[in-house]
PyMOL Python script that loads the backbone (N, CA, C, O; Angstrom):
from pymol import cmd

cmd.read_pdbstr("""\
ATOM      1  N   UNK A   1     -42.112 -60.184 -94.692  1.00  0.00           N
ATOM      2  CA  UNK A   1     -42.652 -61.256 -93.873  1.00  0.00           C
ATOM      3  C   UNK A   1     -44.113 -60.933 -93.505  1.00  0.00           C
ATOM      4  O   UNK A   1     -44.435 -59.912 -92.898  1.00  0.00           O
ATOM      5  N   UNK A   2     -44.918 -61.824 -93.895  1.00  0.00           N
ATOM      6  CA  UNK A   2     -46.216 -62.075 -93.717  1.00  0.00           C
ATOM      7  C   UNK A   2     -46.293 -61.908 -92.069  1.00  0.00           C
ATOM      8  O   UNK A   2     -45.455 -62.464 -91.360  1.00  0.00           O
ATOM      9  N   UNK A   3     -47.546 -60.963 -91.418  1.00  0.00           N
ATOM     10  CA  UNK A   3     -47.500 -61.061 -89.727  1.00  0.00           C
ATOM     11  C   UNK A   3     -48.896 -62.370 -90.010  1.00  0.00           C
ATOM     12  O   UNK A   3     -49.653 -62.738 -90.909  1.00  0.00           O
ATOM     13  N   UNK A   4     -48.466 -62.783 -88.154  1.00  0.00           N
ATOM     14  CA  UNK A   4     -49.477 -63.922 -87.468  1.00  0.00           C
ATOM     15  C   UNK A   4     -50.355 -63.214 -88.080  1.00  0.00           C
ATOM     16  O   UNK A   4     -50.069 -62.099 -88.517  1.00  0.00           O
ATOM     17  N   UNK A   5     -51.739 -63.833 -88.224  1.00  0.00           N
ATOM     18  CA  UNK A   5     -53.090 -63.760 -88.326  1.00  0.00           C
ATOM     19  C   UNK A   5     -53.420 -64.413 -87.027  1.00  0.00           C
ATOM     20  O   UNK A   5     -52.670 -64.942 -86.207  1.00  0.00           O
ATOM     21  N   UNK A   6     -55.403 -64.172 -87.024  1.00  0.00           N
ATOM     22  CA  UNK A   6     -56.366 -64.732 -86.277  1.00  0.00           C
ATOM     23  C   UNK A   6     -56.485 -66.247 -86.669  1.00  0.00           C
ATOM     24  O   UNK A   6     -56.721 -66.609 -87.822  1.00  0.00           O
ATOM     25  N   UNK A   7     -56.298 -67.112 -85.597  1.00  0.00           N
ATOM     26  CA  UNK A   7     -57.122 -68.448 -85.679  1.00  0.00           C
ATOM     27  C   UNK A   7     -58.403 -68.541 -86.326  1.00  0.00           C
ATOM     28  O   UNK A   7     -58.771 -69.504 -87.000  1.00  0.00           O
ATOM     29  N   UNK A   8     -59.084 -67.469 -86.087  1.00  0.00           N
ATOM     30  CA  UNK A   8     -60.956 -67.585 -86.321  1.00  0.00           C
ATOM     31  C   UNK A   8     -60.893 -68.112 -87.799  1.00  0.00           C
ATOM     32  O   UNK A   8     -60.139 -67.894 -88.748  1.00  0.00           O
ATOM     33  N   UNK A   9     -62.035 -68.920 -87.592  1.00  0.00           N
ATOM     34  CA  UNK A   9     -62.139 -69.245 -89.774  1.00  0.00           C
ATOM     35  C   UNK A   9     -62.667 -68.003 -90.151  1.00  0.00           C
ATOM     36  O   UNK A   9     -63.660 -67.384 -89.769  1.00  0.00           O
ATOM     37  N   UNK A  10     -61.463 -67.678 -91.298  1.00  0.00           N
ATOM     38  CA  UNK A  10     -62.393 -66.898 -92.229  1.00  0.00           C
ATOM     39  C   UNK A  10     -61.568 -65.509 -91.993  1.00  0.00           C
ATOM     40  O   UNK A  10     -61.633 -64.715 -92.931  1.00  0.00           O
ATOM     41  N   UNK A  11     -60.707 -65.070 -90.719  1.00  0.00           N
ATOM     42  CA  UNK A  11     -60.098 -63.985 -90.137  1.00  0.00           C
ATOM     43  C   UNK A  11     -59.000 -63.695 -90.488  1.00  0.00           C
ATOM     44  O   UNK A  11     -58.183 -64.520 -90.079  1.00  0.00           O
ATOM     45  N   UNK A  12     -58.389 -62.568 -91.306  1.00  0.00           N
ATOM     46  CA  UNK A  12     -56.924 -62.660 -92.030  1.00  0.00           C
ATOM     47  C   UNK A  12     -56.180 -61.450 -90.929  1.00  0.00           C
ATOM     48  O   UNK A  12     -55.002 -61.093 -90.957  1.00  0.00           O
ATOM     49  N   UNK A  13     -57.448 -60.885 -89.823  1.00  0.00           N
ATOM     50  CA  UNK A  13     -56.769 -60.075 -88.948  1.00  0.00           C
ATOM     51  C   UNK A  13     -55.387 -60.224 -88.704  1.00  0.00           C
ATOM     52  O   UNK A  13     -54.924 -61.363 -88.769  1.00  0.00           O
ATOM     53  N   UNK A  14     -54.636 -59.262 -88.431  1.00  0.00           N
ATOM     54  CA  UNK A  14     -53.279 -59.160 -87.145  1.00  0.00           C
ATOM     55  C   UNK A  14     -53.218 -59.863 -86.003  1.00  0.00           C
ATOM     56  O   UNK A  14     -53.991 -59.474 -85.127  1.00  0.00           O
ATOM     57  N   UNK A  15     -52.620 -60.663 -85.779  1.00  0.00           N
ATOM     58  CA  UNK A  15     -52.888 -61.511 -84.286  1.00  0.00           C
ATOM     59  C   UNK A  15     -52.092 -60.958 -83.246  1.00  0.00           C
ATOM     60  O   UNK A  15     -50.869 -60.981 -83.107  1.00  0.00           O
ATOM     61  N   UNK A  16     -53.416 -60.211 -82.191  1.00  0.00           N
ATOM     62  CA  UNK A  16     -52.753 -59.465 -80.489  1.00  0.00           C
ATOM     63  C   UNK A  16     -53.105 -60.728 -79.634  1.00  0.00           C
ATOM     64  O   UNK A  16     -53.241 -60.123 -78.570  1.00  0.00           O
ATOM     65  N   UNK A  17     -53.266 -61.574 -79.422  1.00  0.00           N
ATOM     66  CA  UNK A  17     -53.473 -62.532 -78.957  1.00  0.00           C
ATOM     67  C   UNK A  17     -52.946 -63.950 -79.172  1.00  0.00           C
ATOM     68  O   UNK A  17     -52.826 -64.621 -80.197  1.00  0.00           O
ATOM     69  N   UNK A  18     -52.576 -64.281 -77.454  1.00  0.00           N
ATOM     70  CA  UNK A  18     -51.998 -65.869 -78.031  1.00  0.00           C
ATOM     71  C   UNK A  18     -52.695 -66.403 -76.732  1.00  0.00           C
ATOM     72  O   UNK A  18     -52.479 -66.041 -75.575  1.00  0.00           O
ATOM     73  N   UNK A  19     -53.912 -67.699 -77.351  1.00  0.00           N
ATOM     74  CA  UNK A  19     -54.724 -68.515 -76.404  1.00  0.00           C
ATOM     75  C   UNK A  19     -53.618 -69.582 -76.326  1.00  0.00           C
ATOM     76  O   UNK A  19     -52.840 -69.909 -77.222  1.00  0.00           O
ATOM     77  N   UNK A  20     -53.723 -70.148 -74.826  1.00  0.00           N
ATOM     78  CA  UNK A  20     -52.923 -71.613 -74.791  1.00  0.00           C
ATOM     79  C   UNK A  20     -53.552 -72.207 -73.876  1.00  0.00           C
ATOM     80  O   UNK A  20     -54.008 -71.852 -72.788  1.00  0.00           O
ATOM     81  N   UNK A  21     -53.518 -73.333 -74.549  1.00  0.00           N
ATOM     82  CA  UNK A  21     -54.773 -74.713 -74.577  1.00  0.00           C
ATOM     83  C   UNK A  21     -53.759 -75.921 -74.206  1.00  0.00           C
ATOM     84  O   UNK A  21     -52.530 -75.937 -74.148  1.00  0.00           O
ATOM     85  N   UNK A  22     -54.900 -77.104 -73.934  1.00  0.00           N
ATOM     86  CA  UNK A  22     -54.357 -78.357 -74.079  1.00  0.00           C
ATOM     87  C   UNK A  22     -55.212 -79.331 -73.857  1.00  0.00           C
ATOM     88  O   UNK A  22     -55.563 -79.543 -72.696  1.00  0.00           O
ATOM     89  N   UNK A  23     -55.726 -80.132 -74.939  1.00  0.00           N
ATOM     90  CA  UNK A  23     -56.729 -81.462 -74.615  1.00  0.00           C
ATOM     91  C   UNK A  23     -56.372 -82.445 -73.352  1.00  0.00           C
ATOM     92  O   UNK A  23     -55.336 -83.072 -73.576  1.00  0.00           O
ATOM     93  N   UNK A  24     -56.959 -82.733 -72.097  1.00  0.00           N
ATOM     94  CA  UNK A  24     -56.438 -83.120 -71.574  1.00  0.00           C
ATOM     95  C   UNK A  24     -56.467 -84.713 -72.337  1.00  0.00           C
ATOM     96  O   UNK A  24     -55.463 -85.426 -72.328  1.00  0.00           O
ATOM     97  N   UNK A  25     -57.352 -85.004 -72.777  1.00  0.00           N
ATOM     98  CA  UNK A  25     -57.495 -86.559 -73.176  1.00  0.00           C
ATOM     99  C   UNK A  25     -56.568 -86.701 -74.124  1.00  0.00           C
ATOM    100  O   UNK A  25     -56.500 -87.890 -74.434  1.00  0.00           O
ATOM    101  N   UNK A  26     -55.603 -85.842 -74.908  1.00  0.00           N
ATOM    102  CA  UNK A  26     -54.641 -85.844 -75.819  1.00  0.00           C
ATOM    103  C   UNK A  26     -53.432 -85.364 -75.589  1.00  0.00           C
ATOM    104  O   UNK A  26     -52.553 -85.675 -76.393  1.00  0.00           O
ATOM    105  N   UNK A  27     -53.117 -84.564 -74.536  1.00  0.00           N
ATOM    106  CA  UNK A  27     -51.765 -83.897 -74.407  1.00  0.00           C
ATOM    107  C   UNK A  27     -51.246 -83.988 -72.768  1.00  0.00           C
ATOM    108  O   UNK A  27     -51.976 -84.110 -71.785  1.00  0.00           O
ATOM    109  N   UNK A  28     -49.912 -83.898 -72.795  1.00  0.00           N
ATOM    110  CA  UNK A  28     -49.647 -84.331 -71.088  1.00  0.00           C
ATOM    111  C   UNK A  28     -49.973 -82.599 -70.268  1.00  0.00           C
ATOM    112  O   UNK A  28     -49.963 -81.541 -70.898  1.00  0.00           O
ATOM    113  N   UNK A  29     -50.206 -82.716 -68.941  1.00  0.00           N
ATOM    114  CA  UNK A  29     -50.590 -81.682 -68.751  1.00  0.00           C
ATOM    115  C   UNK A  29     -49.465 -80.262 -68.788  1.00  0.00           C
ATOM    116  O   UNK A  29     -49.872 -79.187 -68.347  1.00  0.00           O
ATOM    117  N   UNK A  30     -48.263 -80.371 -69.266  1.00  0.00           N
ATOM    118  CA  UNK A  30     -47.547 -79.340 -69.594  1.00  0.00           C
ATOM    119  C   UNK A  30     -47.520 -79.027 -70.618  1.00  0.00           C
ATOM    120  O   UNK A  30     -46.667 -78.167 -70.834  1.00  0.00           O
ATOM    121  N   UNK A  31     -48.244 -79.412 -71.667  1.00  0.00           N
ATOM    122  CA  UNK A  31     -48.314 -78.831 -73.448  1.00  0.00           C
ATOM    123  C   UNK A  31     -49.314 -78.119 -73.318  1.00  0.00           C
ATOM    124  O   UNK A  31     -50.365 -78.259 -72.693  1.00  0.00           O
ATOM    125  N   UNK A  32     -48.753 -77.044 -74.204  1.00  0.00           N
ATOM    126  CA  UNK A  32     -49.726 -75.963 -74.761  1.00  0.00           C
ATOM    127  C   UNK A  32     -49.628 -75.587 -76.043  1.00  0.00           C
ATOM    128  O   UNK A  32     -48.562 -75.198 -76.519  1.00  0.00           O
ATOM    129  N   UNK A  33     -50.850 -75.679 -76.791  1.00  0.00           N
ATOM    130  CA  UNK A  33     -51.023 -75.515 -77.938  1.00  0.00           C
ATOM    131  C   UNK A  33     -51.525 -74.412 -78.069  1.00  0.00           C
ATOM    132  O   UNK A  33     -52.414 -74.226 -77.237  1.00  0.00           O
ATOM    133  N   UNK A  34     -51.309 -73.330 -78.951  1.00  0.00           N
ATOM    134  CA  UNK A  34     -51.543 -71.951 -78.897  1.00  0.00           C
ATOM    135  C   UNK A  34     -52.172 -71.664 -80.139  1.00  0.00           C
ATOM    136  O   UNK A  34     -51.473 -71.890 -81.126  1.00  0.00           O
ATOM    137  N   UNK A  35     -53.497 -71.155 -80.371  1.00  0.00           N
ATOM    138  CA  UNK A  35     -54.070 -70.200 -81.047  1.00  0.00           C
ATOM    139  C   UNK A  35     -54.198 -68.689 -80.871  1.00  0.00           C
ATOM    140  O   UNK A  35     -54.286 -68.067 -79.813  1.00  0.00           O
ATOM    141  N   UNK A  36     -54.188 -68.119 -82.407  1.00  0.00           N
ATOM    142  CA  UNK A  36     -53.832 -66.951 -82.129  1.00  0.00           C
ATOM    143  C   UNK A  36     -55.173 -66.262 -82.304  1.00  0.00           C
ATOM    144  O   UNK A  36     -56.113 -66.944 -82.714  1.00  0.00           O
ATOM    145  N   UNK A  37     -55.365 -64.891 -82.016  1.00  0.00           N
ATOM    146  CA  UNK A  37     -56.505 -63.867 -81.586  1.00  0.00           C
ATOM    147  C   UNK A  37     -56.593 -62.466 -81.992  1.00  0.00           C
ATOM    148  O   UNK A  37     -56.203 -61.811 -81.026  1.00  0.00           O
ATOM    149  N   UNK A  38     -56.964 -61.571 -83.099  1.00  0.00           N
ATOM    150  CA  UNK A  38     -57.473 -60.768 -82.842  1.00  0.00           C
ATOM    151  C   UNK A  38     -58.400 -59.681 -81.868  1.00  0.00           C
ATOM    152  O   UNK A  38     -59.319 -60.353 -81.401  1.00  0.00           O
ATOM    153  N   UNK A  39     -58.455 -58.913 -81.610  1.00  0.00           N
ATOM    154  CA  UNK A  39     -59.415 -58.294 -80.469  1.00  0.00           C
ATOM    155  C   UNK A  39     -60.430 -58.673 -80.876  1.00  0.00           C
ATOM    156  O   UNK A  39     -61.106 -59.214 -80.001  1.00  0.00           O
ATOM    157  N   UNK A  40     -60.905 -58.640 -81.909  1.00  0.00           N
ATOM    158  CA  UNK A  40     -62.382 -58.964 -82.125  1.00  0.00           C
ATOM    159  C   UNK A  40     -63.022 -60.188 -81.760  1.00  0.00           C
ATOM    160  O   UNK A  40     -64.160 -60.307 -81.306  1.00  0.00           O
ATOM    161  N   UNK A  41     -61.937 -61.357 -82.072  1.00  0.00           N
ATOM    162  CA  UNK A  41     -62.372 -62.673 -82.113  1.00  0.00           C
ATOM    163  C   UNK A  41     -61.765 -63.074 -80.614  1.00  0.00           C
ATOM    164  O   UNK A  41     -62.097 -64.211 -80.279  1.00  0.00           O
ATOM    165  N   UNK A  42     -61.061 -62.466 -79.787  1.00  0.00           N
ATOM    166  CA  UNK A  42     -61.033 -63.605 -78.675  1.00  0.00           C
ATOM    167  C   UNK A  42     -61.299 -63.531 -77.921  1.00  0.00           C
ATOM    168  O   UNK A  42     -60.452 -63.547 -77.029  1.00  0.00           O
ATOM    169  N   UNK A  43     -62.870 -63.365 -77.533  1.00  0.00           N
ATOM    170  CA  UNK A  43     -64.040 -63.796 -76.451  1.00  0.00           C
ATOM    171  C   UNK A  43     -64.440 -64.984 -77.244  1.00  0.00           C
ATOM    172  O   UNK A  43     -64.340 -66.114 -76.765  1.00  0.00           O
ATOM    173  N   UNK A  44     -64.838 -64.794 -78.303  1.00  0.00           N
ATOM    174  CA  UNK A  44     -65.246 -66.059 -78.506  1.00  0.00           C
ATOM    175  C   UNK A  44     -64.694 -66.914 -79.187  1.00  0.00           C
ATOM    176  O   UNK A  44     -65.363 -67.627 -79.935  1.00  0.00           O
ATOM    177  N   UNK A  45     -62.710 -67.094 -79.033  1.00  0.00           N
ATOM    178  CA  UNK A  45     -62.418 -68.019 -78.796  1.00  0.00           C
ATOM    179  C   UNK A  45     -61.951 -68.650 -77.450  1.00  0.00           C
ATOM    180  O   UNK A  45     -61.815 -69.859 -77.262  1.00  0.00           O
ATOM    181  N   UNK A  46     -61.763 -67.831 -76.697  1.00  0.00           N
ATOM    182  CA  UNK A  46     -61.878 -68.224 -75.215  1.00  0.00           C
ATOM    183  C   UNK A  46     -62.744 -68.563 -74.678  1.00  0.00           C
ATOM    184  O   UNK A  46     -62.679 -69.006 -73.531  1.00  0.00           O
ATOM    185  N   UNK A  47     -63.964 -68.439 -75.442  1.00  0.00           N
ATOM    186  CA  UNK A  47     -65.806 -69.087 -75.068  1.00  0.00           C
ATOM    187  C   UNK A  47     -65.473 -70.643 -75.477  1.00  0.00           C
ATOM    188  O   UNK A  47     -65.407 -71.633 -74.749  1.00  0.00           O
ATOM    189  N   UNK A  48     -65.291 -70.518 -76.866  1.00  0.00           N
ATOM    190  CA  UNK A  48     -65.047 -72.331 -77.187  1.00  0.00           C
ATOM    191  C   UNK A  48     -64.111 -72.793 -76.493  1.00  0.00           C
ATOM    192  O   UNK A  48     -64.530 -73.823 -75.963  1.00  0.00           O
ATOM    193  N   UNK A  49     -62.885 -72.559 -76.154  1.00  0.00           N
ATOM    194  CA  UNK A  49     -61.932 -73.409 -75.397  1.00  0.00           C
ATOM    195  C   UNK A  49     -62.551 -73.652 -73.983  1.00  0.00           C
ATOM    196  O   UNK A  49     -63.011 -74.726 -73.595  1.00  0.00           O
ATOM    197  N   UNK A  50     -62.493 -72.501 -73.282  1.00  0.00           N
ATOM    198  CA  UNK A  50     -63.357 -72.912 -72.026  1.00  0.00           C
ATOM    199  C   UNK A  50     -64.101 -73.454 -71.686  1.00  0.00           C
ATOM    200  O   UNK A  50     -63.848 -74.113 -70.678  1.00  0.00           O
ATOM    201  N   UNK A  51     -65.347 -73.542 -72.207  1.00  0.00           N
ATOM    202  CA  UNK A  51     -66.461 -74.234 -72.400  1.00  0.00           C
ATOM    203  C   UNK A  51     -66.092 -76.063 -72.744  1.00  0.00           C
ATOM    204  O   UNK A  51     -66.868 -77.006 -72.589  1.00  0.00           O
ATOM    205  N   UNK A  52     -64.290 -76.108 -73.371  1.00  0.00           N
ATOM    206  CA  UNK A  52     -64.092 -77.619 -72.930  1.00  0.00           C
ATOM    207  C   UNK A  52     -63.660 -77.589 -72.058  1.00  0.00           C
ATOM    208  O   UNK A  52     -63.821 -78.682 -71.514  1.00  0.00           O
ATOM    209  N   UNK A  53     -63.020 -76.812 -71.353  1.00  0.00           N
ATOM    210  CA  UNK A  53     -61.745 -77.118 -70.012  1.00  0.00           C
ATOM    211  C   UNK A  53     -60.519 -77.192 -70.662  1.00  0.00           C
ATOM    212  O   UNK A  53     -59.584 -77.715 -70.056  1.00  0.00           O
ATOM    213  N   UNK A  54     -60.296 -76.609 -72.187  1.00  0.00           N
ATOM    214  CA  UNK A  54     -59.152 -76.129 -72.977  1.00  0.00           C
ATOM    215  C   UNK A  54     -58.390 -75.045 -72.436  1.00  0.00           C
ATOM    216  O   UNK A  54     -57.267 -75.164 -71.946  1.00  0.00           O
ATOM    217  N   UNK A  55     -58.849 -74.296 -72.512  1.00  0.00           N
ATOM    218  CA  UNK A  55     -58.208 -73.296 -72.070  1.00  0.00           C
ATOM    219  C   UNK A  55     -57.523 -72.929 -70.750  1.00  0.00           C
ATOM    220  O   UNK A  55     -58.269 -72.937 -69.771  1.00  0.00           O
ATOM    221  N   UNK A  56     -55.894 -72.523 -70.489  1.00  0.00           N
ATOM    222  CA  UNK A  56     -55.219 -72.413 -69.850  1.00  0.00           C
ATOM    223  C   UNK A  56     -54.903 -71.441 -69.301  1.00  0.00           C
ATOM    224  O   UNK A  56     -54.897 -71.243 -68.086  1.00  0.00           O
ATOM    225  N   UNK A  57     -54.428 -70.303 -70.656  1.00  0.00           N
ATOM    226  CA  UNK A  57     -53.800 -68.528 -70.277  1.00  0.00           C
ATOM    227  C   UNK A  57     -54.229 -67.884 -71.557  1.00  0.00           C
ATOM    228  O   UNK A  57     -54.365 -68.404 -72.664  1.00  0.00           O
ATOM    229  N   UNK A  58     -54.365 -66.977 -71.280  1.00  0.00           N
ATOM    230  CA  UNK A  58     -54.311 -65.312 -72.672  1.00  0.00           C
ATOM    231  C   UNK A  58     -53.528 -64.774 -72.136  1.00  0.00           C
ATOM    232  O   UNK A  58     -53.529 -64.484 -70.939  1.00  0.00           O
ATOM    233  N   UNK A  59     -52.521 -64.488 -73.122  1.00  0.00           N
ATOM    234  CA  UNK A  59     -51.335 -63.921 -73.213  1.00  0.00           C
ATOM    235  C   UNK A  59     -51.153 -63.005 -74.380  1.00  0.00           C
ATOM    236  O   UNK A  59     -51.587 -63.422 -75.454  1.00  0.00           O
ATOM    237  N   UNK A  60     -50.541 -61.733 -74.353  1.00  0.00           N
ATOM    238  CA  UNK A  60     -50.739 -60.677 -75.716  1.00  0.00           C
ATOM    239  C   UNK A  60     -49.228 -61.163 -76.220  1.00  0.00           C
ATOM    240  O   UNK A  60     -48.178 -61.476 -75.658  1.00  0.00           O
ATOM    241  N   UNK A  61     -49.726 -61.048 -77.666  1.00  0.00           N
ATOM    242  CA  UNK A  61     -49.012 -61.863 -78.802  1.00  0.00           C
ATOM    243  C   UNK A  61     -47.743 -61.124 -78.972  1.00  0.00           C
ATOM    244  O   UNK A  61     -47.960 -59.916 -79.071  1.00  0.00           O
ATOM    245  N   UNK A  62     -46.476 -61.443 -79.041  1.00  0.00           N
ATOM    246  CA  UNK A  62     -45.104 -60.634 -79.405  1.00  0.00           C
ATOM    247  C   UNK A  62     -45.268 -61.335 -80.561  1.00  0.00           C
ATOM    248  O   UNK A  62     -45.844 -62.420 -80.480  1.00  0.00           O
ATOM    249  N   UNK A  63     -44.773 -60.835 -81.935  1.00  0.00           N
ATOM    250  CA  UNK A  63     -44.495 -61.721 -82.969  1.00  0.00           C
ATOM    251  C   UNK A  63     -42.815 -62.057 -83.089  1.00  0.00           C
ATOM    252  O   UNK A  63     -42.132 -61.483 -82.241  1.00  0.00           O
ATOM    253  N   UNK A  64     -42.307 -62.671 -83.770  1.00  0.00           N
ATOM    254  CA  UNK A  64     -41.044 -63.386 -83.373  1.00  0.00           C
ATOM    255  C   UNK A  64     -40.124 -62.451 -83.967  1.00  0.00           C
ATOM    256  O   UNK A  64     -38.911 -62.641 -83.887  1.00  0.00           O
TER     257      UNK A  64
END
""", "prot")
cmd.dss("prot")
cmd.show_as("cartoon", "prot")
cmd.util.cbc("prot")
cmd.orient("prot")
């Protein structure tokens, strides 16, 4: 079994990270849509989500 990867384009990293989001103009306010994170990459994916008012929690990734 293939592990999670990074969300980031282009990132085939291990994913320690799980961002959870939610558009408010698209989702009711209890959905969370989750991208996943490498160490490397998630400041700056928690820069882009935040920067809409996406971002909710960082949470470290269990894989299933």
């Amino acid at each position: 079994m293939e592990p999670d990867v990074c969300s980031a384009k282009g990132c085939r990293e291990p994913a320690q990270w799980q961002l959870l989001w939610n558009n408010p103009k698209l989702h009711t306010p209890d959905r969370r849509k989750i991208w996943l994170a490498c160490d490397a990459h998630r400041e700056s994916l928690e820069a882009f989500l935040g920067a809409r008012g996406f971002l909710k929690e960082t949470a470290p990734h269990v894989p299933a």
